[in-house]
C-alpha positions, 0 to 999 in steps of 0.5 A, a space after each residue: 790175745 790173737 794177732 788179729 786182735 794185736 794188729 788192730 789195736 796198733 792200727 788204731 793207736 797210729 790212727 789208722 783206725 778209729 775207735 769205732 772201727 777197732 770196737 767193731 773188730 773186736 772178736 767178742 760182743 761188748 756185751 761180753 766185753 768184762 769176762 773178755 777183757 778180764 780173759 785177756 789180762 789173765 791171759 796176758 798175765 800167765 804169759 809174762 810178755 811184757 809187750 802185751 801189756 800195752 794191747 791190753 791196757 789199751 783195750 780196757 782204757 777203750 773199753 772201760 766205762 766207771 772204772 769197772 777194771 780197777 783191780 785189773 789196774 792193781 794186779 798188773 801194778 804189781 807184776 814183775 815183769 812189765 814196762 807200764 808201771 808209769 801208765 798204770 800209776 797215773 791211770 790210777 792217780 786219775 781214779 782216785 779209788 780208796 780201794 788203790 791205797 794198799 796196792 800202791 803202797 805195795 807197788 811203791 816199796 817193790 823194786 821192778 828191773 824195768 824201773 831200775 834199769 835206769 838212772 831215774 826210773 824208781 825215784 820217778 815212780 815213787 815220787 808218781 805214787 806218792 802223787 796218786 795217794 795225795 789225789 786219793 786223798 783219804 785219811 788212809 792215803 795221808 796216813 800211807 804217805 806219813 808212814 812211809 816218809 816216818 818208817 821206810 827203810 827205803 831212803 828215795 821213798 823217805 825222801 819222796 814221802 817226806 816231800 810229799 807230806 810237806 807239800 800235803 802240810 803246806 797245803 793245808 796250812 795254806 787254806 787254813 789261813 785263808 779262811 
């Protein structure tokens, strides 16, 4: 990603751009704008820096019509290295894709420096994944959520999943005797 390109994307998120005026800067044509952003996150990727993860999450969240970039979403959940894993999370919680299923259970039992690095941070992003499976909401989310709050080694991911599970069981008996 160019500095050209970085600098732009920081003027629009103080507003001192607007959105159209950030699209019209971009160094490539919208047209291109899936084998472009996918060049970039790789880019990105392969550079481990983590602050250029922002820059590159910005663009797909300003690029992206159908959450075509999902799977960009879940390779970079997954990267060690990075400080976006809260953004990543509730982006894909808001998607509600089946196909996110696996990568969160993946990402809810790795263990990320950035997390650790303060008091509340992983428990924060357990309980966040446990979030998005429930907004998922299919028999595999659930079943993902049950195996987790039955099997983790983990005691903070138990302990979520099993919160989770309540919530998930209350809410179900609560609309079966509503009817």
């Amino acid at each position: 990603m160019t500095e050209k390109l970085k600098q732009d994307i920081l003027d629009f998120e103080f507003q001192k751009i607007t959105k159209e005026e950030l699209l019209s800067r971009l160094p490539f044509s919208l047209e291109d704008k899936s084998k472009e952003l996918r060049q970039i996150i790789k880019e990105i990727i392969n550079s481990k820096i983590g602050s250029e993860v922002e820059y590159g999450l910005t663009l797909l969240w300003l690029l992206e019509e159908n959450y075509e970039f999902t799977d960009l979403l879940h390779i970079l959940i997954l990267e060690p290295w990075h400080s976006r894993y809260e953004d990543i999370i509730h982006s894909l919680q808001g998607r509600k894709d089946p196909e996110s299923v696996t990568i969160i259970k993946i990402a809810i039992q790795n263990k990320y420096e950035y997390l650790e690095s303060y008091g509340t941070g992983t428990g924060q992003f357990i309980s966040q994944c446990g979030h998005a499976l429930k907004s998922i909401g299919t028999k595999e989310a659930i079943e993902t959520i049950k195996d987790l709050a039955e099997n983790s080694n983990d005691p903070v991911i138990k302990t979520e999943m099993k919160y989770r599970l309540g919530k998930i069981i209350s809410l179900d008996n609560s609309t079966k005797s509503e009817k």
